[in-house]
N, C-alpha and C positions, 0 to 999 in steps of 0.2 A: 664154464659156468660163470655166470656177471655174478660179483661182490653185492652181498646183501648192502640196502639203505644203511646206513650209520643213522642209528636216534640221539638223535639231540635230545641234552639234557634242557632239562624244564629249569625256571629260573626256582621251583621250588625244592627240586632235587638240587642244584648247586647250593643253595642254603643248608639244605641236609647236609651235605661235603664237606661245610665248612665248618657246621655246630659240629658236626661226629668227629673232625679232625682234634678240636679242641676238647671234645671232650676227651679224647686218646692220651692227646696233648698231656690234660690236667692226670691220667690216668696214669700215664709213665712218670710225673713229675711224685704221685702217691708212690709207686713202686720204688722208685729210686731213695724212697726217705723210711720205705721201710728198714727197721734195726737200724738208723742210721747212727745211731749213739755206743750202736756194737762194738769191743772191743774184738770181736771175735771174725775171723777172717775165712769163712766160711767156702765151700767152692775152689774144690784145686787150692787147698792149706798150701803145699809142698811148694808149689809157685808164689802163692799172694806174700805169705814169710820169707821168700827168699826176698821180696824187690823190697818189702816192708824191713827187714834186715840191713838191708843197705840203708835207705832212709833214716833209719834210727841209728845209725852209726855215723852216717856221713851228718847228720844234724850235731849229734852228742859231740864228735870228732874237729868239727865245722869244714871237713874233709872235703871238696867239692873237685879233686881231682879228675882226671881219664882214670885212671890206675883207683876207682873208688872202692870203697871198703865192703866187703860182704865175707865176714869173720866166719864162714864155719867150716872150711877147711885149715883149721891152722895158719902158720904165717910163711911169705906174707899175707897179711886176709883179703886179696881181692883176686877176683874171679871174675872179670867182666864179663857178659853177654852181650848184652844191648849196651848202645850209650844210653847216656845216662840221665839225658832232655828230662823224662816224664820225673825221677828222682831226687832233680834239681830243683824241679817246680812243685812237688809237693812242701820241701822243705825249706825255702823257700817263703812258700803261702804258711806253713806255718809259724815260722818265726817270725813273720810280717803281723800274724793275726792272733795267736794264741792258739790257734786250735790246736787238738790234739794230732799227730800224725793219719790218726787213720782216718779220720772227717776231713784232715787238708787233706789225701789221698782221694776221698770219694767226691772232691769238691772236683780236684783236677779231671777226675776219671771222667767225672756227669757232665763238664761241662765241655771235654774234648767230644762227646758223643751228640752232644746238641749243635757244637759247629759243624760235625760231619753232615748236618741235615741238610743245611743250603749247596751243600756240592752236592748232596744226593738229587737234590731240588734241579739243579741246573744241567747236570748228566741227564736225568727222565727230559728234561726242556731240548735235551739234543736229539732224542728221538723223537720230538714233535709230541710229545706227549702233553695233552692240554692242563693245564693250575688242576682242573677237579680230578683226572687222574693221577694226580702228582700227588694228591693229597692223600688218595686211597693207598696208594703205594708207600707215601711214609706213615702214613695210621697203623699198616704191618709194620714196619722197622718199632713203632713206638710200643708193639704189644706182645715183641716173639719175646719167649720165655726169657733165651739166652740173653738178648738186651736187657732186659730188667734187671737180670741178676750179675751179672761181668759187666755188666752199663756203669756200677758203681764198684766196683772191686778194688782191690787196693794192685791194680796191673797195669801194663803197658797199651793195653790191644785198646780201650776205645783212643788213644793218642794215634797208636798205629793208622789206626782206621780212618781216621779223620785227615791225616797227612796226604795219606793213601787217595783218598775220593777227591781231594785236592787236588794231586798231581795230576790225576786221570783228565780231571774237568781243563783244568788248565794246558796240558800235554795238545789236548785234540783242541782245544779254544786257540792256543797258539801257531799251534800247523797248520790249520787251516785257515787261519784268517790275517795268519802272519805279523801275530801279534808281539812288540816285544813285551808289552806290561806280565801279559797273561806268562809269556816265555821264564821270566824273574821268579813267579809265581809258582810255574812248575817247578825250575829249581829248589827253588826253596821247600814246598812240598816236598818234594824228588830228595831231599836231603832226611827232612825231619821223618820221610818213611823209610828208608831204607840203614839210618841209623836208628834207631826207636825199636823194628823191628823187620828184619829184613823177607821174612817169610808171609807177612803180611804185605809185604811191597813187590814180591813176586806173584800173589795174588792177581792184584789190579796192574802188573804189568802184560798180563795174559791179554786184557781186552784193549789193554795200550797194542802191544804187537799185531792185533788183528788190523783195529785201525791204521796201523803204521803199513802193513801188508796193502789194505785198501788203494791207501793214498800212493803205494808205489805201483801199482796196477792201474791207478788211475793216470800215471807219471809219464807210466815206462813210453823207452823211446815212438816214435813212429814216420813214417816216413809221410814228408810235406813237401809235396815234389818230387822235387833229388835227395834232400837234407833230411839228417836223423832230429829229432828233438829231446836233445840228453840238458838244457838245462834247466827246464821244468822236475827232470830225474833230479839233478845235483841240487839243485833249491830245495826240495823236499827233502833230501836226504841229510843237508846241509841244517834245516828245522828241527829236524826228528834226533842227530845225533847232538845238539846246541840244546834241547830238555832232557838226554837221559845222561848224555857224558859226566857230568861234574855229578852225580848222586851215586852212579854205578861206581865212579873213583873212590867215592868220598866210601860208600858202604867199602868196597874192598880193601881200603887202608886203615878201616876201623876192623874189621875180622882181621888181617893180620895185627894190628897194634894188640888187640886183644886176645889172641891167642900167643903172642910173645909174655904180656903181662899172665896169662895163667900157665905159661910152662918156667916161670920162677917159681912156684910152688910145688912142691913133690907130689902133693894129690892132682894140683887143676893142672898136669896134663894129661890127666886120663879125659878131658873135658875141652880140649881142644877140638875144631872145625871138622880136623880132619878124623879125630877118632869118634865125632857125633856124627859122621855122616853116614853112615848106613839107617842109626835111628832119627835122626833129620829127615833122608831122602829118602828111607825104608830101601827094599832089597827086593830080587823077585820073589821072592818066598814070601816076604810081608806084602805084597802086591796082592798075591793071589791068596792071603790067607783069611779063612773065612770067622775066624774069630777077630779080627781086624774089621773086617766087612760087617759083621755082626756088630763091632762096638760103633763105626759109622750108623747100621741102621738105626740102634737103639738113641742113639744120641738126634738123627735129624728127626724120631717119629715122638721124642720124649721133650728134647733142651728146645727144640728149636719149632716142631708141630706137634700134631699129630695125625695120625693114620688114620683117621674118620674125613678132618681136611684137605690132605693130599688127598686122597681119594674120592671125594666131591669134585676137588678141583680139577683133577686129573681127568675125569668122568666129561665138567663144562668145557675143559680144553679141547676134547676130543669133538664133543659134538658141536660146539661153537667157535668154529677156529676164524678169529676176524684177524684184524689188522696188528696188530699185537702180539698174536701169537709165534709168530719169527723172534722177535726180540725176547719173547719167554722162553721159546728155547734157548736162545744162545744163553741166556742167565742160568738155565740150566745144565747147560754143559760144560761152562767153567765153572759151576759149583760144583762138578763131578768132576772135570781136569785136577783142582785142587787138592782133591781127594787121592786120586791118583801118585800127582805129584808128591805127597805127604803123608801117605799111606797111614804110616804110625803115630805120627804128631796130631795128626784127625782122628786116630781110630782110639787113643787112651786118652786124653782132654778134648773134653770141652768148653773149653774155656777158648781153643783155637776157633771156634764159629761164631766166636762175636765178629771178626771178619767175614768168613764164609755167609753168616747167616745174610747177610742183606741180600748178596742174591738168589738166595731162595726167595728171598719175600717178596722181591723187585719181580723176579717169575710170576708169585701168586698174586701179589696185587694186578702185573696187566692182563695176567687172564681174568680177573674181575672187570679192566677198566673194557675187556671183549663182551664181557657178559652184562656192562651197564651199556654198552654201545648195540645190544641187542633188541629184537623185538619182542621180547617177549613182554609180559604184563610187568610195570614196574614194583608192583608192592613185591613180586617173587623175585625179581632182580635185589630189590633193597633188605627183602629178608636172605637171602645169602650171604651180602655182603654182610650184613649183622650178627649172623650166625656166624661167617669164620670168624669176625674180631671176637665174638662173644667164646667161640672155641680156644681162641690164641690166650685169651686172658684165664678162661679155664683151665688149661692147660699150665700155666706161671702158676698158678693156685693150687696145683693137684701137685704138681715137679718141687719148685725152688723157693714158692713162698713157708712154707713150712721152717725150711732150712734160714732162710734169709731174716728172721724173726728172732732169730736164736741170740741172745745178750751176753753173756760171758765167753771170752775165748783161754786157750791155755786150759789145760786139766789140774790138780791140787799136785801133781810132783812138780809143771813149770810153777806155782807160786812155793812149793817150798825152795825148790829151785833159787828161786829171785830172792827169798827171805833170809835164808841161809851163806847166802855170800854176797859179797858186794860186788859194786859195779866195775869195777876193772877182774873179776876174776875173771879164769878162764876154764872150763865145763870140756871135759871126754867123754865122749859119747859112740857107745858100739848099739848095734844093732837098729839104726833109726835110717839107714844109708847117709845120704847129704842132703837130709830132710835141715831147713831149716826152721821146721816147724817148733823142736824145744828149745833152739836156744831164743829163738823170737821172744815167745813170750818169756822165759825165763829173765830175755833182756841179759844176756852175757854171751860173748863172742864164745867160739865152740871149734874145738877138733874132731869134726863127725870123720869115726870111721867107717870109710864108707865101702862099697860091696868092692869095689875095685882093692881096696887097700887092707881087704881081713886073710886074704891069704897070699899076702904080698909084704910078709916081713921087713925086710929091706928097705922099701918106701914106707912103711908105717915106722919105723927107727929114724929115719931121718925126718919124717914131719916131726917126730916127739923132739928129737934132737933141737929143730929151729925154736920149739918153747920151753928151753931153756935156758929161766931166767924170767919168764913169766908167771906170775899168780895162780898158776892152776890149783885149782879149788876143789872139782869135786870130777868122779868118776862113775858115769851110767852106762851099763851095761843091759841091755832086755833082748828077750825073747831068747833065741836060739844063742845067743852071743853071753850068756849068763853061765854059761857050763866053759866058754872060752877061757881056761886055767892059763893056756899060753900068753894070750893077749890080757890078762890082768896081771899076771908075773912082769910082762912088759912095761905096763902102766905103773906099778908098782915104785919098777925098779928107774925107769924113770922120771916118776915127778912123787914117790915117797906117800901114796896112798896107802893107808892102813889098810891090811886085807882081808877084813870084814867087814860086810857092809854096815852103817849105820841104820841104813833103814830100807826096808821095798816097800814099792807103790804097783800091785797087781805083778806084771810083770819085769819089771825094773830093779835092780840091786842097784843102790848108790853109797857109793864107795865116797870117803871127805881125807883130803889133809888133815894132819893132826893141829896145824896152827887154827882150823876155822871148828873143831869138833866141840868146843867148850862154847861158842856162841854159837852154834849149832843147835847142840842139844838146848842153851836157854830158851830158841824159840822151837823146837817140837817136843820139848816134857810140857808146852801148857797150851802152844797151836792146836786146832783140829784140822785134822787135813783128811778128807774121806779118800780111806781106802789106804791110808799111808799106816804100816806096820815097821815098828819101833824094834831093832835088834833086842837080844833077850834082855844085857844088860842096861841098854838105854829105859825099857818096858820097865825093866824093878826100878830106875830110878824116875823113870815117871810115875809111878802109884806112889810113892813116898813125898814129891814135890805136891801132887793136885791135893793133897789131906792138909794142906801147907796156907795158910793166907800169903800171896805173891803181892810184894811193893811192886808197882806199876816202872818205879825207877829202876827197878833191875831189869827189865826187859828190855832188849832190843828196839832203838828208831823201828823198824820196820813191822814190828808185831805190837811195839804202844802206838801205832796209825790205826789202828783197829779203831781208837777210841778218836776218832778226828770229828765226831758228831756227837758228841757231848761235851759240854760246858755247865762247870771246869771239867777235866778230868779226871778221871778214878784215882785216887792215891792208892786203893791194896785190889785186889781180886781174889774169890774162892772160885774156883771152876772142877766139877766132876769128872767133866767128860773133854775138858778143852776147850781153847778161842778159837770163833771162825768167825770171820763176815762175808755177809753178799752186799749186793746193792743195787738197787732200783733207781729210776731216775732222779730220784730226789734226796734219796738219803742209804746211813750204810745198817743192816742191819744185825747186831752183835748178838751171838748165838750167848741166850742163858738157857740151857736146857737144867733142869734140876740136879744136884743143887746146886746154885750159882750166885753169889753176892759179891754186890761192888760198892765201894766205900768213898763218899765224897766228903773234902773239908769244904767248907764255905763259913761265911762270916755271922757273928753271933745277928739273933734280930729278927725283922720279919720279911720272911724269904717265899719267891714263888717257884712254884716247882710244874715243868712241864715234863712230860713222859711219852713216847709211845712206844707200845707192847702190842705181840699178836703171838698166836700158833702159827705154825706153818702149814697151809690145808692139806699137803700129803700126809698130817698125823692123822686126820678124820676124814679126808672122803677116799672115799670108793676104798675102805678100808673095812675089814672086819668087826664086830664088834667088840670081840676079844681081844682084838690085836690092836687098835685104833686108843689116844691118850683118853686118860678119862677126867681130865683137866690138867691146869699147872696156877697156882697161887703165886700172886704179884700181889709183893708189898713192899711199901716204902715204911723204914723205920728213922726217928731220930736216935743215934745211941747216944745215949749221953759219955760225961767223962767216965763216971762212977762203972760204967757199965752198964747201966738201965735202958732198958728201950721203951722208946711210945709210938705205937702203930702212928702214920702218919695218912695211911691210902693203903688199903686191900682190897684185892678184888680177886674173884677163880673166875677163872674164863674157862670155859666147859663147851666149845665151839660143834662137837661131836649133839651134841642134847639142846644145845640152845643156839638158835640160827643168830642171836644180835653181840654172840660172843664172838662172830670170825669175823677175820679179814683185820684191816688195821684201829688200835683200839688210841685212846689219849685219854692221861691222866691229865686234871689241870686243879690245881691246887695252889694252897696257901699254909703256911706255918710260922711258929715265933719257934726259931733255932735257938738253945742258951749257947753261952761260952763256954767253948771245950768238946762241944759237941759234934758227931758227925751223922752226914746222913747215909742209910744204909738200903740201897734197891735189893729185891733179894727177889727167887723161883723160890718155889718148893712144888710137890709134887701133889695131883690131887687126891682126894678124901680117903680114895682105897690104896691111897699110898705108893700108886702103880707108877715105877719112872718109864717104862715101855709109850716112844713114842711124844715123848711130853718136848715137844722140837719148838720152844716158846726165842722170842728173840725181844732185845729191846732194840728200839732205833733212836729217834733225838732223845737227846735228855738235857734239859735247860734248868738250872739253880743259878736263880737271882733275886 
């Protein structure tokens, strides 16, 4: 049967191609800024903390070794995996710029993922694939879920990836055309992927070997005459082994450098190449296991499409199979190889398909560029295409944007955590395996007991052994591992933890040295930490400190930072219920819930006073009427020396009953201070004297 006409595109559909690119363009550029001020690392925690651990160690440390630091198995603290290229260059750009770690993080991330775009650009250009399908095909890369949300992550994989599409382009640009520039190229590619992340460099070496198979079929000898023709074989072979040799060395003498450097560590050799390869390369049992296979489907029909999608597209595949369609399969079947190959690594993250996922898209985009080379009617060709990007972005919307939103990271045990010891301690931690996730934000190196090391004595006695002689500060023990009497007698008896906890947070017992328990306790008898319960006798000596007026000078550097958004700052504080701050982009907002006063000196004379107060809207909406605050009174007092006070600014904010009470409120004033006098911001509670609820905070506060 003869091949249908190919339709030419109109010069008005290629302007279509080119605005809808850009607008994708400007759309992925929106995505990638979403939460971008996030402290919170959202998306495969257990990962983003581990590589953001390193980082904030090897900066602090100025550590830029092979042998680099990622503290939370004990000492010594490095555990390599990857080199350490992507960790170099965050930190790096940050201490070049100022940014914070995880912005220089997202800057590296976003912008390794925008260079992979011209190799993607130039690979479609080797199948003869024309600029306007080149574009539809990266309009998918710029709108699958999983790009949006791992595009900016604080990880290795858009580095990977980018190296990766590199090599490939370059690999087949140089063997074929017998290039040396492109040859350099591939090397170098061929290095930065296969050190960065070698499982994503076995990826894209799948579609390297097919090519490399081609070109030796196209080689192999034959007979010309009398004569064999073997040096067209030996020239190719000669090409092909001249871009993989120095990357395949270099990855192999970095997995052994790095599994020598984690079996100096009593825990990191249970973490070694060879004892990860079963859950590296999965097993047949994980091959064939359909809870595996179930976490693949859910993650290609959730992170990466969906199932209304593929199944449209699957449906035009079928009845429209042009020119294109070859190359869509093959994209589909080493997106399935992959799978195979990695069983496990694909089937419990997804964060592995920021790789993967480009050829599934590179699949569905050329069976679009089949169904824009069709005859059918264009508005039906052009509203499909618009439908699946409008599906692909819906989809980011219903899945990750949710998540990706989300502004604070760390829960209130990592900031007591961080508040309560300083920066050189060092944190024991059971029950969390070798999650790097609390010492991350805690920001303190960590001895995670991990599931290898709780019923393995002997190894857990000699990691304690090597910290000895270090700072160790405090001991968390949760979940299951809280009833673990052996392994606290251990902890005890080697590093001198009292054997009551100070405090739990939900599930967590935290056990403190006795040298850090008296600055301790100064910052959680007046901190508020939700959800943090104070042992019995800490608890009695908390209700006797908050009835107390607290000098701002006995409190702890880290809990007088609360007040870094006012000027001056508070010399006394009264708090009922405890200090906490949040904080928004602009400022920090200091919890006064009733009753709560804070006491400023400033200079005799006439002084301006600026303020801003609110409630918190989870006191009044979608709250009870009962149960919902029924105000909180904000006033500013002068007290004089004598003890006299003169209202300076009151107001009740009643945000439940009156709509112009919510949200963010400013005092702005003026007063004559005498000598001697001080000023006093104060909560009280409203009219029915109800404190249920009454979640009031203040944020700037300027006296001048």
């Amino acid at each position: 049967m003869p091949d249908e006409p190919v339709t030419r595109p109109s010069r008005g559909e290629n302007a279509l191609a080119v605005v809808l690119f850009g607008v994708l363009l400007g759309f992925s550029v929106w995505g990638f800024s979403v939460g971008w001020r996030s402290g919170a690392l959202f998306g495969n925690e257990f990962r983003q903390t581990q590589t953001a651990m390193t980082a904030l160690f090897m900066q602090r440390e100025h550590n830029f070794s092979l042998a680099y630091p990622t503290p939370v198995l004990g000492k010594p603290w490095s555990i390599p995996f990857e080199f350490p290229l992507y960790q170099w260059a965050v930190v790096r750009l940050s201490d070049a710029t100022g940014l914070p770690l995880v912005q220089a993080a997202r800057v590296v991330s976003v912008s390794c993922f925008y260079l992979a775009l011209p190799a993607a650009w130039l690979l479609l250009g080797r199948l003869r694939l024309g600029w306007r399908g080149r574009l539809i095909v990266l309009g998918l890369l710029l709108t699958c879920p999983v790009h949006l949300y791992y595009g900016r992550a604080f990880l290795i994989e858009t580095m990977a990836l980018m190296f990766s599409l590199w090599f490939l382009h370059a690999f087949v640009t140089a063997v074929e055309q017998r290039s040396w520039w492109w040859l350099a190229v591939a090397n170098v590619a061929g290095l930065g992927a296969g050190l960065v992340k070698v499982t994503t460099f076995m990826l894209y070496l799948m579609p390297a070997g097919i090519w490399a198979a081609t070109w030796f079929w196209r080689a192999r000898p034959r007979r010309d005459g009398t004569e064999k023709r073997w040096t067209a074989l030996g020239r190719t072979a000669g090409w092909i082994a001249a871009g993989t040799i120095v990357p395949f060395a270099a990855t192999w003498a970095w997995i052994h450098y790095s599994d020598a450097v984690k079996t100096l560590n009593p825990a990191g050799r249970f973490l070694t190449s060879e004892k990860l390869r079963g859950f590296n390369f999965g097993t047949t049992e994980t091959r064939f296991s359909a809870e595996i296979w179930s976490g693949h489907w859910n993650f290609i029909t959730g992170s990466l499409t969906s199932l209304t999608i593929l199944a449209v597209l699957a449906v035009v595949a079928l009845v429209r199979s042009g020119r294109w369609s070859r190359w869509s399969g093959w994209c589909v079947g080493l997106f399935a190889a992959v799978q195979v190959l990695f069983p496990v690594l694909y089937g419990f993250h997804d964060y592995y398909y920021m790789a993967n996922a480009t050829l599934l898209m590179t699949a569905m985009g050329l069976v679009l560029c089949d169904l824009l080379e069709s005859p059918l009617p264009r508005w039906s060709v052009w509203a499909i295409v618009l439908g699946v990007y409008g599906a692909q972005i819906g989809t980011y919307f219903h899945t990750y944007y949710p998540g990706q939103r989300m502004m604070l990271g760390g829960t209130d045990l990592t900031t007591a955590l961080r508040e309560i010891t300083r920066p050189d301690d060092v944190l024991v931690i059971a029950g969390e395996d070798w999650s790097s996730i609390m010492p991350y934000y805690a920001q303190r190196r960590a001895m995670m007991v991990a599931h290898f090391l709780v019923d393995d004595q002997p190894a857990t006695e000699q990691c304690f052994r090597r910290l000895q002689g270090e700072p160790v500060a405090a001991l968390v023990m949760r979940g299951k591992e809280r009833g673990n009497r052996n392994l606290l007698e251990l902890a005890c008896r080697y590093f001198g933890f009292e054997k009551q906890p100070l405090f739990t947070w939900k599930d967590n017992d935290v056990y403190v040295h006795p040298r850090v328990r008296e600055a301790a306790l100064n910052i959680l008898l007046v901190r508020a930490y939700d959800g943090l319960t104070l042992s019995a006798d800490a608890a009695a000596l908390q209700e006797r400190w908050l009835r107390h007026e607290i000098p701002v000078s006995l409190l702890p550097p880290s809990l007088a930072a609360i007040f870094e958004d006012m000027s001056p700052k508070p010399i006394r504080i009264y708090t009922s219920f405890g200090l906490s701050v949040s904080r928004d982009d602009q400022r920090g907002l200091v919890s006064a819930h009733p009753d709560s006063r804070f006491w400023f000196k400033v200079p005799a004379g006439r002084r301006e006073l600026f303020a801003e107060y609110m409630i918190y809207p989870g006191a009044y909406e979608d709250v009870p009427a009962n149960e919902a605050t029924d105000g909180v009174e904000f006033t500013v007092y002068e007290v004089r020396a004598g003890g006299d006070r003169r209202v300076l600014f009151q107001r009740l904010l009643n945000p439940r009953e009156v709509p112009a009470d919510r949200g963010l409120q400013t005092l702005n004033a003026t007063a004559d201070i005498a000598a001697g006098s001080e000023v006093m911001f104060e909560t009280g509670p409203g009219p029915r004297r109800q404190y249920s609820r009454d979640w009031a905070v203040w944020g700037r506060i300027r006296i001048k």
